[in-house]
N, C-alpha and C positions, 0 to 999 in steps of 0.2 A: 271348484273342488278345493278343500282345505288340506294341507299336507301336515301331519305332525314333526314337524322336524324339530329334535331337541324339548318336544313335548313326550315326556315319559309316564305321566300318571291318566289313568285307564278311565277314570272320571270326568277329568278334563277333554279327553280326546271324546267320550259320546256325548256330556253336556254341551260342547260348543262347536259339534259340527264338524269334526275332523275325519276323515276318512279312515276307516275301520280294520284293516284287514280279519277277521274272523277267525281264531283257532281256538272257538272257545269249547269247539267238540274234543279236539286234544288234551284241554285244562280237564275237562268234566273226564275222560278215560283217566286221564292220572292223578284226581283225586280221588275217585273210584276204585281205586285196584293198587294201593300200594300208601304208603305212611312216610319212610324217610327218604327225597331224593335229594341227588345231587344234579346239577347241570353247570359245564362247562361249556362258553361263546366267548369268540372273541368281544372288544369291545363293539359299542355304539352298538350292537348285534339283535337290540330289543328284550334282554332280558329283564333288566330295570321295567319297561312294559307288564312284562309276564308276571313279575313281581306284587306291580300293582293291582293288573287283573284275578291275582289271585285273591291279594287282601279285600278289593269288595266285594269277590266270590263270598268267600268267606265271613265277612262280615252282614250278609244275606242284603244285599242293596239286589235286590231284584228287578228295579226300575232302569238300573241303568246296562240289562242286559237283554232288552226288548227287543227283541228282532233278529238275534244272534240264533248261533246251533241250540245253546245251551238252555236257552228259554220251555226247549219242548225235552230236552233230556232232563233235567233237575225240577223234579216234582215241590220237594218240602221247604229250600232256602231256609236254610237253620242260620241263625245268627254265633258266629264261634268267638272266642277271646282272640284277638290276632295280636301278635308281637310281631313288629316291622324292624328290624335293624340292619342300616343304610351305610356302607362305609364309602361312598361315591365321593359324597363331595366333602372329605376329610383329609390333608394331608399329612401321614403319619413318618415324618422326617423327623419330628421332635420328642426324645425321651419322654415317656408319660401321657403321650397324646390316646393312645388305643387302650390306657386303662384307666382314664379320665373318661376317653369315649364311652365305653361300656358302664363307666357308673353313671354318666350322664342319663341313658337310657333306664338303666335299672330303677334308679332313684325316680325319674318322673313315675316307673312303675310302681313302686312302694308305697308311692301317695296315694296311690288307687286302692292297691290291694293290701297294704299293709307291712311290714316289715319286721325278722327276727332278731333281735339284739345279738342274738347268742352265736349269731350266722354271720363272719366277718368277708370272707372272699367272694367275691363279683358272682363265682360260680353256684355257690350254696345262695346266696341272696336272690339268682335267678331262679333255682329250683322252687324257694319259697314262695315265690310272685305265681309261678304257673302253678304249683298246688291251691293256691289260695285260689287262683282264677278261677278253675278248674271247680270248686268248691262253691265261689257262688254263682256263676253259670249255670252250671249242671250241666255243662258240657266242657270236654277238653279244648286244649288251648292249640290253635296255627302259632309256629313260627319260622318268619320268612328272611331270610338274611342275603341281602344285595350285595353282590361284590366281597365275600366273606375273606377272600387274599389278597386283600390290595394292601391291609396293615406288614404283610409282610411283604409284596414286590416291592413297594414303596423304598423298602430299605435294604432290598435285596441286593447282597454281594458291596455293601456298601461301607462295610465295617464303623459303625457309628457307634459306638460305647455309651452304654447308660447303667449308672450305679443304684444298685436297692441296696438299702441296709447295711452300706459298705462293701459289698459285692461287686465289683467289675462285671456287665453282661456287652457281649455283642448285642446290640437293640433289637438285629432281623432273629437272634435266637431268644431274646426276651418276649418279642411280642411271637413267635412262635407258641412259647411256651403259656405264655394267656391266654391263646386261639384253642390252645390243643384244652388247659385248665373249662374254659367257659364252654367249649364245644359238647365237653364230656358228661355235662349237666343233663343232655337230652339221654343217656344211658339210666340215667337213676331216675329221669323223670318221663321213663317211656308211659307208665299209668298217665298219665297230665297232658300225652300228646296226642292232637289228630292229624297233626300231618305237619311236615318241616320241609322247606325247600331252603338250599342254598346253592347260591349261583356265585360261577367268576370264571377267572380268564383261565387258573390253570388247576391242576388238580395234585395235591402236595401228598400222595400215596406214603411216600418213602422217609418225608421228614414228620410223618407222627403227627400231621395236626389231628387227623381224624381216630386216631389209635385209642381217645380215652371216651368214647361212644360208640353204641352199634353203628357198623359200617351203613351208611347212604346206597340208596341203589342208585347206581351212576348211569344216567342214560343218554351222555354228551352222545354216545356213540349208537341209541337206543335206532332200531327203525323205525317201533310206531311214534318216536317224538321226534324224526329228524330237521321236521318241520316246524315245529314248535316255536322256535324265531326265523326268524329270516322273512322272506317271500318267495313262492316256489313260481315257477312259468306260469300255470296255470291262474294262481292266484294275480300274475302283474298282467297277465291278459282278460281278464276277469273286474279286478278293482280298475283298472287306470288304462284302459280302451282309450277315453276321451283324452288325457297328456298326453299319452299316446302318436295319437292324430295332428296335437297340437304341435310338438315338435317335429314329427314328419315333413309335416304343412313347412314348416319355420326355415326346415335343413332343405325342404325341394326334392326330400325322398319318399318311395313307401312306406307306408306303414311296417311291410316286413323289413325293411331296409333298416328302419328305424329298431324294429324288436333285435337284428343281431347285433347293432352297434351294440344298444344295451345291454347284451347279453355279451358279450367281447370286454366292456367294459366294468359291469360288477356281477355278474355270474357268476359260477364255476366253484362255488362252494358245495362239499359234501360230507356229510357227516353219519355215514353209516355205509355197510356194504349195497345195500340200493342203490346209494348212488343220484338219488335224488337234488337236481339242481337245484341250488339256493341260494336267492339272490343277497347282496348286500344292504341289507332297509333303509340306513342311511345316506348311503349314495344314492339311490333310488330315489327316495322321498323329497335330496334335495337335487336333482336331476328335474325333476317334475315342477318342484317348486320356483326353482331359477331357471327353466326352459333351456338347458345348457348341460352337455355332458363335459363334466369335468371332474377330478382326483379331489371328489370331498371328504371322503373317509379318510384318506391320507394326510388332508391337510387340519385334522382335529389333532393332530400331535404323536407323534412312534414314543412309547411306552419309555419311558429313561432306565427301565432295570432291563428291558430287552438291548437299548444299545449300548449300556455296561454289560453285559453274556458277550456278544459280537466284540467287542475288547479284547476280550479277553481267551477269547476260543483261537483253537490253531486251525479250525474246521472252513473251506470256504465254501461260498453257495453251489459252483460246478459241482463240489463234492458231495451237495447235500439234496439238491433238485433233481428230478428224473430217476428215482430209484424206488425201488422197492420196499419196505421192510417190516420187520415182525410189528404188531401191534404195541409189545411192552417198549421198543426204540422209541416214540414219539408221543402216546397216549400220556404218560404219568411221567410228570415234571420229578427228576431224580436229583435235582439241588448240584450238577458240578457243570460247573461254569466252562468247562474244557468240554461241552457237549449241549450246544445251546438248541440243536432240534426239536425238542420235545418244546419249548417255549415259541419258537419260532410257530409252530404248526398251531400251536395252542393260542397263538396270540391273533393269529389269522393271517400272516404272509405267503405260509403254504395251506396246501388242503389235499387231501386225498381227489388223485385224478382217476385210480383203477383200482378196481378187486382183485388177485387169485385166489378165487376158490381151494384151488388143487391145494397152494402151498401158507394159505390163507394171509399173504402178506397183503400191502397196499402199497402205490405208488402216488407218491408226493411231488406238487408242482405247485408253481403259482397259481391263483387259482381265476386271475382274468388279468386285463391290460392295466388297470389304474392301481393295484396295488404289488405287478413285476416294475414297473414302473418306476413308483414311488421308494418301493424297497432296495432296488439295485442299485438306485440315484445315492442311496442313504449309508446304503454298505461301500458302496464305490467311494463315497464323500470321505469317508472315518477311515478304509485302507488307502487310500494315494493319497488321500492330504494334499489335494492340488492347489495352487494361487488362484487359477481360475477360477470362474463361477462354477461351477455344474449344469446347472439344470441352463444358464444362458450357453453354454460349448453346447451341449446338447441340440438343443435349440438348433444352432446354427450349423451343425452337422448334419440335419437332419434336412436344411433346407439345402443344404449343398449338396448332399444326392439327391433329392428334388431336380435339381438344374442338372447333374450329369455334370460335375466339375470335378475332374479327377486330380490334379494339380493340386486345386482349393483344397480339398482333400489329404492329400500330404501335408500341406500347409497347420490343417487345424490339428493331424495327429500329430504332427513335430514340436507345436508349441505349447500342446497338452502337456505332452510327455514331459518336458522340457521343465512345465511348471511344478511339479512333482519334486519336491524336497528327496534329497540325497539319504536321508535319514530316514526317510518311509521306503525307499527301493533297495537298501542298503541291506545286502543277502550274500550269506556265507557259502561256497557253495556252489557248485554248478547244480548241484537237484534243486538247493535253493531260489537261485536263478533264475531257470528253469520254471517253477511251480509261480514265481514273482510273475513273469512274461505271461505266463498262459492267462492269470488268472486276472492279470492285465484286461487284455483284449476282450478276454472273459464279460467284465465290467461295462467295458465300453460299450462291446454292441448290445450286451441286453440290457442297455437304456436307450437303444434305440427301437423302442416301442412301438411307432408308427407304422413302420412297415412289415411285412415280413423277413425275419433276419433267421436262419440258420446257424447255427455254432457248430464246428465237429459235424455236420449233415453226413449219414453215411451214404457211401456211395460203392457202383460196382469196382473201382480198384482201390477203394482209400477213403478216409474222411477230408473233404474240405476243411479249412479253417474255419471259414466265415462267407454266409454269400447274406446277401439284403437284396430284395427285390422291390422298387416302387412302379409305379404304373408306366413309366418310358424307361428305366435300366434296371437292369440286373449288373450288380458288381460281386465279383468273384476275387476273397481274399486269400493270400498266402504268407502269412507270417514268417520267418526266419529268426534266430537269436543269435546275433555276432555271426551270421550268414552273410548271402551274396541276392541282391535281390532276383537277377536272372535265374538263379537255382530254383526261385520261389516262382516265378512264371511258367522255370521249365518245367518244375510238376503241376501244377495244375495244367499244363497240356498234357502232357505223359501220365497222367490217370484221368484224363480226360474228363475234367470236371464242368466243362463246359458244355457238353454232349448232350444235357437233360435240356439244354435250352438253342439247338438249334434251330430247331422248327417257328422257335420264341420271335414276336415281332419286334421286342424290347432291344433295345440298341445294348451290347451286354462289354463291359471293364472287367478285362483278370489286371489284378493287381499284385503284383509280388513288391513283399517290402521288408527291411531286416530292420531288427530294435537291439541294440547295441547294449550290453551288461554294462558299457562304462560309462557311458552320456546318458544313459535311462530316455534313450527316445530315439526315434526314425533316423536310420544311415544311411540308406541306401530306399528307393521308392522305384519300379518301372512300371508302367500301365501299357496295353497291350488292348486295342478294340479289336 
């Protein structure tokens, strides 16, 4: 079996034997029943795909849709004018890049269809190209545009100055203002169009790009497209039975054994009130392909205007995971950097975990193991600013509650801590403090991804700090700030947080330990079996 990994065009994947996934019955509904959409996916997400499967749609290549849904739905395969514009592998850092981009395109257009003198800006130059298409066709024209925001994340919150005509522009508000110029084309030239699709990461409601055209119908959130990229259960039990098998075989486990890893590890995506799991395609794809469950989507690169927002936000992840909220908090990307949510969820770190009907909000979580992971490795890295490594501490914390070394243990939080520059912990403030400590340990444990770790666990008299469970301990933690660590033992007896695990065979550690506002690391440590 052939895996498409980093193969994105829709021709190449049925000419040479690449394994298919099928949504061609969703393409055929939503050409069918609607003219301008929109869709928001994270990246790597398969849009770029949809993209191309749409332009051979449309460009009536019917040979290479044999065997599919859409072979028995689509009677006539009309051949349409398709205008493709790709801003994927462009990077728009440098003043003038996105309006060289867009002439580059137009201009190969012009050759074709011809050009009006009298028509100077990118945007009337495109309208002329789709009338003319339009004209000798004798059918309207597709256009499909990939990644239509990345001209502006690119240079998002980056203040890069670029000058037209003697004019001082911010660049992310110049090329804003080209996006919103050339978008608006599709409003004057709705007679010329049969259908427009644009896709990207986030959806820019608030700063106008879309303001000088009729509004897209936006169905990032749609039900019957929530499927539309990704891979849902049914389809990874469905195409990929036989890798399946193959790494069960490989790991010494079931097959089921094997389907919840993977589901643990890129699952947990959802994008409408249904609720429909959706896997990660590119994890997946390359899971199958290197017989190896590992953090692949994480390690294609975190988005660099996402970890400039996190800079700059006062907001942290405890504050931002496990909650509920209205759809307009996180849907449409509102451009202030003191509120990076809406990017965060849009970028794919978090996803919708639950519906309320009654008050119709949603609850936002990570949405499997390999990108809380990757993410809290990432936000923890840019807030403590440690000497250490990260991801090697990690590592070796992880094997040290493995062993049940509780000593080891104070050992590696002491000289974490320790490593942590004065200048990153450096807080006015006892709330200050305070909010520093918590969101400390915060950090720590949910990068400890391997095991089961509780944060705040509610319990019948209280919240726990922190408990992690592996297969031989259960360790139970109690934090203090400029405390005594005995205090921190004696309540985790006295709210008896050790009581859920009596019965437990697991050998169980209360640990009480205090983290000092003036050495920024472990004073005091007791352990207690």
């Amino acid at each position: 079996m052939k895996f498409p990994v980093g193969v994105q065009t829709f021709e190449q994947i049925r000419e040479d034997g690449y394994v298919y996934v099928d949504k061609t019955d969703l393409i055929y509904r939503l050409v069918s029943t609607g003219k301008i959409y929109f869709l928001s996916r994270p990246r790597r997400f398969g849009k770029s795909l949809l993209v191309s499967t749409l332009k051979n749609y449309f460009q009536g290549r019917k040979e290479l849709f044999q065997g599919l849904a859409i072979e028995k739905l689509e009677k006539d395969w009309l051949e349409y004018p398709v205008f493709h514009i790709d801003f994927n592998s462009v990077n728009f850092l440098n003043p003038g890049t996105l309006d060289s981009t867009l002439d580059v395109y137009v201009s190969d257009w012009e050759k074709t269809y011809g050009s009006d003198p009298k028509r100077m800006d990118i945007g009337s130059r495109f309208a002329y190209v789709l009338a003319q298409a339009h004209k000798r066709h004798g059918r309207r024209c597709v256009v499909l545009v990939d990644e239509y925001d990345k001209p502006i994340l690119d240079v998002l919150d980056m203040d890069i100055k670029t000058h037209i005509q003697g004019t001082e522009y911010r660049l992310e508000d110049w090329n804003r203002s080209v996006l919103k110029s050339f978008y608006s084309v599709f409003k004057g030239a709705d007679a010329d169009l049969q259908f427009v699709l644009l896709t990207g990461v986030t959806k820019f409601s608030q700063v106008s790009v879309f303001s000088g055209f009729n509004q897209p119908l936006d169905i990032s959130m749609d039900k019957r497209y929530e499927a539309l990229c990704g891979i849902t259960q049914e389809e990874l039990e469905s195409y990929f039975a036989e890798p399946i098998r193959e790494l069960a075989g490989q790991e010494g486990i079931s097959e089921a054994e094997m389907l919840q890893r993977l589901k643990n590890h890129y699952d947990g995506y959802h994008f409408s009130t249904k609720l429909t799991d959706i896997y990660n395609p590119y994890s997946l794809l390359s899971a199958f392909a290197q017989q190896e469950i590992l953090d692949y989507w994480f390690r294609t690169g975190t988005p660099t205007y996402l970890l400039r927002l996190l800079a700059h936000s006062h907001e942290n992840l405890n504050e931002m995971t496990g909650r509920y909220y209205e759809p307009s908090e996180f849907v449409d990307y509102k451009a202030d950097v003191e509120k990076p949510l809406p990017m965060i969820y849009q970028s794919g770190y978090l996803t919708i975990k639950e519906y309320d009907p009654d008050f119709g909000t949603f609850l936002l979580d990570f949405p499997n193991k390999e990108v809380k992971k990757g993410f809290v490795s990432l936000v923890a890295a840019g807030y403590l600013k440690p000497e250490e490594d990260m991801n090697v501490w990690v590592r070796t914390l992880v094997q040290t509650l493995r062993k049940g070394e509780p000593d080891t243990l104070r050992d590696l939080f002491t000289s974490f801590l320790a490593s942590i520059p004065y200048t990153a912990r450096r807080k006015e403030g006892q709330k200050e403090r305070e909010s520093y400590f918590n969101y400390t340990f915060y950090l720590i444990f949910r990068m400890v991804s391997v095991y089961a770790t509780y944060i705040e666990k509610e319990q019948s008299q209280g919240r726990s700090d922190c408990i992690v469970e592996t297969p031989q301990y259960v360790y139970i933690f109690e934090f203090k700030l400029d405390g005594r660590a005995d205090e921190a033992l004696k309540q985790i007896e006295d709210k008896g947080y050790a009581k859920p695990y009596a019965a437990d065979k697991r050998k169980l550690f209360k640990i009480g330990a205090t983290f000092s506002s003036q050495t920024g690391t472990i004073e005091e440590w007791m352990t207690k079996e």
